[in-house]
mmCIF file of the C-alpha atoms, coordinates in Angstrom:
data_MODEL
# 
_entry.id   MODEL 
# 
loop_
_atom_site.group_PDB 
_atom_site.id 
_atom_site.type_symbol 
_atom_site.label_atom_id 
_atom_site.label_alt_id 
_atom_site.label_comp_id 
_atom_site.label_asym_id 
_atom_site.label_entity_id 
_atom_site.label_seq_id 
_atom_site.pdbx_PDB_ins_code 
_atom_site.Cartn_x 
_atom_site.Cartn_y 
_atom_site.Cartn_z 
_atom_site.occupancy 
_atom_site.B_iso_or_equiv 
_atom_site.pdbx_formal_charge 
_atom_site.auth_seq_id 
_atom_site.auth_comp_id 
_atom_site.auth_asym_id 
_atom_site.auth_atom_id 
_atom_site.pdbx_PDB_model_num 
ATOM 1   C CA . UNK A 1 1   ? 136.415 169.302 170.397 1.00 0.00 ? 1   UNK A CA 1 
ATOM 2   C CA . UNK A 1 2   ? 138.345 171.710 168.150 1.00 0.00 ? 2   UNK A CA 1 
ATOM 3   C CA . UNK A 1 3   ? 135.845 173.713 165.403 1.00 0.00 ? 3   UNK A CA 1 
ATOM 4   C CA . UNK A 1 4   ? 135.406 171.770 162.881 1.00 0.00 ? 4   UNK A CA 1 
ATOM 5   C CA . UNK A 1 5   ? 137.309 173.509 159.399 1.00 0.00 ? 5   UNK A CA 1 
ATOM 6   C CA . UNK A 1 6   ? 134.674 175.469 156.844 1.00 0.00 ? 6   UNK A CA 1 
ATOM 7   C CA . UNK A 1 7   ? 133.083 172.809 154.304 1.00 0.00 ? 7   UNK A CA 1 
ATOM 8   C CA . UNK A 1 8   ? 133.569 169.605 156.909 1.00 0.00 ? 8   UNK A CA 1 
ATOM 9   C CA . UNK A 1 9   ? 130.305 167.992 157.645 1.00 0.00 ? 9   UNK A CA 1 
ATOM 10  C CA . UNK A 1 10  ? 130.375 167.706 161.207 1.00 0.00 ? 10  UNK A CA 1 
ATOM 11  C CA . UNK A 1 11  ? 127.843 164.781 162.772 1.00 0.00 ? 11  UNK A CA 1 
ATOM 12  C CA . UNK A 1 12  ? 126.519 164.287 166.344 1.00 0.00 ? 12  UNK A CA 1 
ATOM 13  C CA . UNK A 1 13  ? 128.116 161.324 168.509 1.00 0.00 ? 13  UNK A CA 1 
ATOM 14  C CA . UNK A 1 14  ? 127.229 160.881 171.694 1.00 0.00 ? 14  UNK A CA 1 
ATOM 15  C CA . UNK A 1 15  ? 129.597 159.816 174.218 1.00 0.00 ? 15  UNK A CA 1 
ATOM 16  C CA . UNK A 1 16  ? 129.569 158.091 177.427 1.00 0.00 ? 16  UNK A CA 1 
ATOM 17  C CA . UNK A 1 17  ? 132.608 157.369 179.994 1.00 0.00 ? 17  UNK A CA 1 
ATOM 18  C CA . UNK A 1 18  ? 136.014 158.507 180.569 1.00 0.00 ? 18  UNK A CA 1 
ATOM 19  C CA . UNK A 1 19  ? 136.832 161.020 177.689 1.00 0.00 ? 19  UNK A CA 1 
ATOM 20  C CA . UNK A 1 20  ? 136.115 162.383 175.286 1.00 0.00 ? 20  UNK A CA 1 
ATOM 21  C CA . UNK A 1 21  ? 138.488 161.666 172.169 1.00 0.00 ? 21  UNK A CA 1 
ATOM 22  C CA . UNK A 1 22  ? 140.061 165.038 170.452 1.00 0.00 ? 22  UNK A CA 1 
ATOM 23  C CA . UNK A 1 23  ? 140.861 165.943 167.023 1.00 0.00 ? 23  UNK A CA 1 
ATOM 24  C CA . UNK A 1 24  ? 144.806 167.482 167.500 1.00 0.00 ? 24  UNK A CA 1 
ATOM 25  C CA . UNK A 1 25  ? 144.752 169.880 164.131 1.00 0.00 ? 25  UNK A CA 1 
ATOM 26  C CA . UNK A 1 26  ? 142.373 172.340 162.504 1.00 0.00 ? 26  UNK A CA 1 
ATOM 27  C CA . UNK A 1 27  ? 142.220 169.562 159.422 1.00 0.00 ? 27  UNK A CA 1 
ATOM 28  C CA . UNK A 1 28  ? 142.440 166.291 161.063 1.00 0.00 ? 28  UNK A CA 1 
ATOM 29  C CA . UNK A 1 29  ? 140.458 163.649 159.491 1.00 0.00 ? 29  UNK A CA 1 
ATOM 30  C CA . UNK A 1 30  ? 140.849 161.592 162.729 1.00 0.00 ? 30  UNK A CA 1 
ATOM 31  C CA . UNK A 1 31  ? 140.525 162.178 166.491 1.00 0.00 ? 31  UNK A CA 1 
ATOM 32  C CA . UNK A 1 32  ? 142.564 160.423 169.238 1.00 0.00 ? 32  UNK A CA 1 
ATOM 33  C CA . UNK A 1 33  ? 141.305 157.965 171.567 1.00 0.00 ? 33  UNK A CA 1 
ATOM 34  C CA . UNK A 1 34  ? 143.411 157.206 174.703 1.00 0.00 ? 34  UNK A CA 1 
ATOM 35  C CA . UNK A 1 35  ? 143.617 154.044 177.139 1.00 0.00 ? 35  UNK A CA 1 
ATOM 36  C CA . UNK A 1 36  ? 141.639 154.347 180.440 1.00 0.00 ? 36  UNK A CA 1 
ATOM 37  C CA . UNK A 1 37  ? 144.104 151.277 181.790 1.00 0.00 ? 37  UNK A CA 1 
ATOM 38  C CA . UNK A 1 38  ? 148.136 150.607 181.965 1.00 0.00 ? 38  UNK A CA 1 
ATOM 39  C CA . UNK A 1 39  ? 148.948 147.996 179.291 1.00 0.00 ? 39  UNK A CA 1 
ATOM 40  C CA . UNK A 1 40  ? 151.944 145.675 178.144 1.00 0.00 ? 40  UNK A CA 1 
ATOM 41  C CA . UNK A 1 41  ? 152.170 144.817 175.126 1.00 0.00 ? 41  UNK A CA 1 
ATOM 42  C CA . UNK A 1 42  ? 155.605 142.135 174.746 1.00 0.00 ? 42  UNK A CA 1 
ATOM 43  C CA . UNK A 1 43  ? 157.004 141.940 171.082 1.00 0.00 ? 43  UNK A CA 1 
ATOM 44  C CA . UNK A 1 44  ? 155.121 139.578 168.875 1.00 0.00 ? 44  UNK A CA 1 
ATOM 45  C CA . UNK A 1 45  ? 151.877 139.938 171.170 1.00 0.00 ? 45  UNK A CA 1 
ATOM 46  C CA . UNK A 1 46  ? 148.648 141.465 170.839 1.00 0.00 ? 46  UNK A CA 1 
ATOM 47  C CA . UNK A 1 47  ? 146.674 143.329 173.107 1.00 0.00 ? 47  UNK A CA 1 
ATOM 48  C CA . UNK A 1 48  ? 142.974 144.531 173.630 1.00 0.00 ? 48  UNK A CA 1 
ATOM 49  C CA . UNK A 1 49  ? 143.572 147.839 175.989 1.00 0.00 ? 49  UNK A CA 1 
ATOM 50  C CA . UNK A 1 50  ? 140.184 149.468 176.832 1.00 0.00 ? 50  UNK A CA 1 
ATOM 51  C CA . UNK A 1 51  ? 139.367 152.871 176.257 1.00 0.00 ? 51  UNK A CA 1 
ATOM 52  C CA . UNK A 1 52  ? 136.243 153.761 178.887 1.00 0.00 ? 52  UNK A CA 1 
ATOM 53  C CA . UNK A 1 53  ? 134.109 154.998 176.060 1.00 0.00 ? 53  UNK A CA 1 
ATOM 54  C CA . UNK A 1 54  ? 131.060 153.646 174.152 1.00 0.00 ? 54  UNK A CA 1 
ATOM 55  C CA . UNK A 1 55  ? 129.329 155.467 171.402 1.00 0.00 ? 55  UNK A CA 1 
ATOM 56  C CA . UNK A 1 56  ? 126.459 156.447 169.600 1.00 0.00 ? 56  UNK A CA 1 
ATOM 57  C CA . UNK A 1 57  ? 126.853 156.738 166.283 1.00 0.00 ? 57  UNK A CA 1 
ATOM 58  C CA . UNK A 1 58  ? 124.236 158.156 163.861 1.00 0.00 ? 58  UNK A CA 1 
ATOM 59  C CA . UNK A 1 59  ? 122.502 155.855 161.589 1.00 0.00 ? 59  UNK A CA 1 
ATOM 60  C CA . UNK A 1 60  ? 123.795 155.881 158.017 1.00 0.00 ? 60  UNK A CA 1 
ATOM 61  C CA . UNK A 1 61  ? 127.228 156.477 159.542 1.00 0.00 ? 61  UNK A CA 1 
ATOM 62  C CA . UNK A 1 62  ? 130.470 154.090 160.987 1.00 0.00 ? 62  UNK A CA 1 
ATOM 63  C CA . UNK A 1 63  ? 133.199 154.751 162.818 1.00 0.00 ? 63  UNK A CA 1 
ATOM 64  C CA . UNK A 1 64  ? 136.804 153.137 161.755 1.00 0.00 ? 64  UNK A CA 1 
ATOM 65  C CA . UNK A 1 65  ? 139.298 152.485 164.642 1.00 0.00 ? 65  UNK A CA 1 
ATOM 66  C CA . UNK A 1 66  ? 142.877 153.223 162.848 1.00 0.00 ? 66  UNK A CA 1 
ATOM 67  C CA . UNK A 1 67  ? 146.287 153.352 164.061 1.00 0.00 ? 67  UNK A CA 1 
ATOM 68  C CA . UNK A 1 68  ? 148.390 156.402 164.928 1.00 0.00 ? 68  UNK A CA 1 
ATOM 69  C CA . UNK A 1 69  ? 151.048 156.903 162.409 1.00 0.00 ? 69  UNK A CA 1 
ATOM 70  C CA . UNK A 1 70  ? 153.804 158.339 165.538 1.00 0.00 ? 70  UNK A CA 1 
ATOM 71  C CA . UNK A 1 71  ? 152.984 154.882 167.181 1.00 0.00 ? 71  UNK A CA 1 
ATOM 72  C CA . UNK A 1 72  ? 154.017 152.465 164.354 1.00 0.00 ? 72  UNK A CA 1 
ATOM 73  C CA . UNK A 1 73  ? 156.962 154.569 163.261 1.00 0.00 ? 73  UNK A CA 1 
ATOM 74  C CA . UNK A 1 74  ? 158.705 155.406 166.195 1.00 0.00 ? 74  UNK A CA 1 
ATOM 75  C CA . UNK A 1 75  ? 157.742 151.978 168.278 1.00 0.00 ? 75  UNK A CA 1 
ATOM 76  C CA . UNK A 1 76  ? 156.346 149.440 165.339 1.00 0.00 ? 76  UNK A CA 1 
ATOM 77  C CA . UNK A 1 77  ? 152.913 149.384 167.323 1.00 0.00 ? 77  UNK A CA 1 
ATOM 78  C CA . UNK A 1 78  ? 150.056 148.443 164.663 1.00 0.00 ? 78  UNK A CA 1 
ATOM 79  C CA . UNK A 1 79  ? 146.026 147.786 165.324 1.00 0.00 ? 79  UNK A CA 1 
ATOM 80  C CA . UNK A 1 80  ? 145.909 144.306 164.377 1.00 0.00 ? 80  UNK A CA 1 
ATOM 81  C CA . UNK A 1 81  ? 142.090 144.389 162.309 1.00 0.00 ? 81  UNK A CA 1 
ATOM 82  C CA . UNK A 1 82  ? 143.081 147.710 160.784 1.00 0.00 ? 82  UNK A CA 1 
ATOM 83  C CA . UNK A 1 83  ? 140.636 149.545 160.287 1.00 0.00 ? 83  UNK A CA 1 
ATOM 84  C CA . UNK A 1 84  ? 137.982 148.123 162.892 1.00 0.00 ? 84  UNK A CA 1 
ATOM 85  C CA . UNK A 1 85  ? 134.718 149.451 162.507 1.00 0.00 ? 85  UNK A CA 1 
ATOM 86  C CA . UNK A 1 86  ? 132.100 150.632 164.917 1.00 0.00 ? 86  UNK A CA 1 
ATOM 87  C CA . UNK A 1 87  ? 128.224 150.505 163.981 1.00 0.00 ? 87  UNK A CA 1 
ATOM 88  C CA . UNK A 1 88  ? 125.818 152.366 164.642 1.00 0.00 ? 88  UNK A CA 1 
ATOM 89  C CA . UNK A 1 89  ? 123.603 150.086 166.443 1.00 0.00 ? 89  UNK A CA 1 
ATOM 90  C CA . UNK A 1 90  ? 127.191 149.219 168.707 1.00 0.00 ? 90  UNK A CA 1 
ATOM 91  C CA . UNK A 1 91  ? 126.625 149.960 172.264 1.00 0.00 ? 91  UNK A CA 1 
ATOM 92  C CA . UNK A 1 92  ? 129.617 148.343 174.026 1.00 0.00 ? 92  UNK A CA 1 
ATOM 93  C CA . UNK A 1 93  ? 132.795 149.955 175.076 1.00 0.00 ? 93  UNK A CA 1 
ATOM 94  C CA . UNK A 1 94  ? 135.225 150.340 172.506 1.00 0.00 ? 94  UNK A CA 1 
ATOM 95  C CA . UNK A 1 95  ? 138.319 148.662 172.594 1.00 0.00 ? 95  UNK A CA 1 
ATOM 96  C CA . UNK A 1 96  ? 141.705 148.607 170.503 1.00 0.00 ? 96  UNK A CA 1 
ATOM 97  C CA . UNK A 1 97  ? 143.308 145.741 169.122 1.00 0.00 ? 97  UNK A CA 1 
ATOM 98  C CA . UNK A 1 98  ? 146.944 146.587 169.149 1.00 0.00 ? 98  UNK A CA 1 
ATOM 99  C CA . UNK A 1 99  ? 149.995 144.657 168.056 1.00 0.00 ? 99  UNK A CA 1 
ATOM 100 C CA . UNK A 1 100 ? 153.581 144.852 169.103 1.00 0.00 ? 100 UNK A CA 1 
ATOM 101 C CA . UNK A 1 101 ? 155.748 144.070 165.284 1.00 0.00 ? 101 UNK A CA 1 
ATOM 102 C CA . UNK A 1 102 ? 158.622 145.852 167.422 1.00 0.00 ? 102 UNK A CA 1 
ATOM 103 C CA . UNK A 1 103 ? 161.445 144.174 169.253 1.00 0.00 ? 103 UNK A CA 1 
ATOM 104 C CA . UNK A 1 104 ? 160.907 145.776 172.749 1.00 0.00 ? 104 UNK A CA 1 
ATOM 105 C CA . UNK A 1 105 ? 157.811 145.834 175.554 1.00 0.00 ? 105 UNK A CA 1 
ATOM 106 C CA . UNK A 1 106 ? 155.183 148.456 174.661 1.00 0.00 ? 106 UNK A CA 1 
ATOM 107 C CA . UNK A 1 107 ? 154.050 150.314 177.865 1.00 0.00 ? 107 UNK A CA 1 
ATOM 108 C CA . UNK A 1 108 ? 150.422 151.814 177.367 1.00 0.00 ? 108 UNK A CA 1 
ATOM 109 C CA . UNK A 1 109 ? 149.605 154.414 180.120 1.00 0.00 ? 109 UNK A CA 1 
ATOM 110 C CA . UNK A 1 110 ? 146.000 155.446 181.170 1.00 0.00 ? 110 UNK A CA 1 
ATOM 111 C CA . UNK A 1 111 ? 145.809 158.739 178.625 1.00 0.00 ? 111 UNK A CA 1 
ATOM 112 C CA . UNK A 1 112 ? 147.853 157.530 176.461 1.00 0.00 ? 112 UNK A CA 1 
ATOM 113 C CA . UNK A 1 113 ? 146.496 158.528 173.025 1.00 0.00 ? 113 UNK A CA 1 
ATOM 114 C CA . UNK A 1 114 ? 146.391 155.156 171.238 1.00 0.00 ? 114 UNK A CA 1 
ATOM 115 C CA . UNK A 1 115 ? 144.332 154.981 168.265 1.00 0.00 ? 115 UNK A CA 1 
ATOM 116 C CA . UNK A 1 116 ? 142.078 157.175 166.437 1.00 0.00 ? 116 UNK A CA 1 
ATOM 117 C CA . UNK A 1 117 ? 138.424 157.531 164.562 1.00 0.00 ? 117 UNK A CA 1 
ATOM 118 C CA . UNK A 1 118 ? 137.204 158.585 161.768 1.00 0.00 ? 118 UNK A CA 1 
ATOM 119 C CA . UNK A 1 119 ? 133.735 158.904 160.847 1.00 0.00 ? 119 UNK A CA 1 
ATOM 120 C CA . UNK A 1 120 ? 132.458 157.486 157.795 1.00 0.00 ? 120 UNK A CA 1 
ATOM 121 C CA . UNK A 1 121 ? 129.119 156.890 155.577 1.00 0.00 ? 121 UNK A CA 1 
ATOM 122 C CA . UNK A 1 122 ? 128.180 153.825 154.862 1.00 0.00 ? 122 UNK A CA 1 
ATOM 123 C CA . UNK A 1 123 ? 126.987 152.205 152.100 1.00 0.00 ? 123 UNK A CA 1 
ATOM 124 C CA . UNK A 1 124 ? 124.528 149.437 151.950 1.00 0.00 ? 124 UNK A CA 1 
ATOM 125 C CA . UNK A 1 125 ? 124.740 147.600 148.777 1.00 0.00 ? 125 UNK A CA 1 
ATOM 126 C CA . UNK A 1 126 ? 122.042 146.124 147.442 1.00 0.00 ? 126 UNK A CA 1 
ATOM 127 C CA . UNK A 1 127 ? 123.332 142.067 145.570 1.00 0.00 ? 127 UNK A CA 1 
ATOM 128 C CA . UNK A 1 128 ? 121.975 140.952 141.985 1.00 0.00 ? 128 UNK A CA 1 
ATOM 129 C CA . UNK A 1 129 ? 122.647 137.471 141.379 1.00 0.00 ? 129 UNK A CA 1 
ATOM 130 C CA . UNK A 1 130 ? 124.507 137.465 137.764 1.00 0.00 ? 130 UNK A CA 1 
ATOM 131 C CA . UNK A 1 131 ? 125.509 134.848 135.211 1.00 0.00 ? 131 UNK A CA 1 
ATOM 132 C CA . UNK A 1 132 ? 128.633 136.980 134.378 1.00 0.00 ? 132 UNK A CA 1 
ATOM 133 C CA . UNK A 1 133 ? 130.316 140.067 135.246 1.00 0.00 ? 133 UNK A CA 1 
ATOM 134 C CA . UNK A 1 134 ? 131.077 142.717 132.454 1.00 0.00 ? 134 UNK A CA 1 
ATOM 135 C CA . UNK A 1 135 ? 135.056 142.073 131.084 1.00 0.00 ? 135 UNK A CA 1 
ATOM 136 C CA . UNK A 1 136 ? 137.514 145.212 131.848 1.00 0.00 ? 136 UNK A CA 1 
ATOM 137 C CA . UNK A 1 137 ? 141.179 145.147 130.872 1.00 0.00 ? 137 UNK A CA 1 
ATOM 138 C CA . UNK A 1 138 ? 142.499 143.726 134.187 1.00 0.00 ? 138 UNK A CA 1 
ATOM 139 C CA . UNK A 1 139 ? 140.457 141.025 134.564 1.00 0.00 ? 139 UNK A CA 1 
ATOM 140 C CA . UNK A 1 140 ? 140.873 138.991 137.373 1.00 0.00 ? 140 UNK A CA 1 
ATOM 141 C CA . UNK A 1 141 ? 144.504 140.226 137.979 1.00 0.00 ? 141 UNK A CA 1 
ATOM 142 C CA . UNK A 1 142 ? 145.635 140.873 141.231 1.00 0.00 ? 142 UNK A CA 1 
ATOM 143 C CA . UNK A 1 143 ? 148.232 140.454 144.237 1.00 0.00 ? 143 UNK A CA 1 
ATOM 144 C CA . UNK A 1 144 ? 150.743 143.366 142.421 1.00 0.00 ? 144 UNK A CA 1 
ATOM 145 C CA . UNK A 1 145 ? 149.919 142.023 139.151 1.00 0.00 ? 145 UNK A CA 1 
ATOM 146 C CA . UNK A 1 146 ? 150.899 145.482 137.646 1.00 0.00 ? 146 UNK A CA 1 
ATOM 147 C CA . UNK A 1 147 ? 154.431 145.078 139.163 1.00 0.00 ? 147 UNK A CA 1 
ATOM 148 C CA . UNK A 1 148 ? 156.374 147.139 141.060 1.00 0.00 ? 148 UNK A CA 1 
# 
């Protein structure tokens, strides 16, 4: 892993299987996760390409599975429950839910760099039952309610 930049909190994960993922610039937010298996992926399809790796997260912390940006530009290739998240307490492989919106097969190659992670703190929230909810301007407006 590249050093982490001055003023990022950095976090132990331990790792087990075929790589180790990689963050690509001094400031990424995200590191890359590749496919341990070949893949096709036909237009309109989905599918769930394994990546060899399971993690341990620390407690208090997730990890979000998120697309690569050079992936849906240049070949329409999305992660279909963007972002997925990883707990803590997940010890299974972890595996990315890709979708072809492009008009052409997708060909995954073991390596390939197909999705990335990006740690995160988690909240728990803690519910209160209400009779009402305090009134703010918007209100229950939604769906591009503002307009364009």
């Amino acid at each position: 892993m590249k050093r982490m930049p001055k003023g990022a909190e950095k976090i132990r994960v331990r790792i087990h299987g075929a790589s180790i993922p990689q963050y690509h610039s001094e400031q990424a937010a995200g590191c890359d996760i590749c496919a341990c298996e070949d893949v096709v992926i036909r237009p309109g399809h989905i599918g769930s390409v394994s990546t060899g790796i399971k993690v341990e997260i620390p407690i208090g912390y997730e990890a979000q599975v998120r697309p690569r940006s050079g992936l849906a530009a240049k070949y329409g290739i999305g992660i279909l429950n963007s972002p997925g998240t990883i707990d803590a307490d997940y010890r299974g492989e972890v595996k990315v839910i890709l979708f072809n919106f492009g008009k052409k097969r997708f060909r995954i190659k073991k390596g390939d760099r197909i999705a990335q992670l990006v740690f995160s703190h988690v909240a728990k929230a803690e519910f209160i039952l209400a009779e009402k909810l305090k009134r703010t301007k918007r209100g229950s407006g939604g769906f591009g309610h503002t307009g364009r």
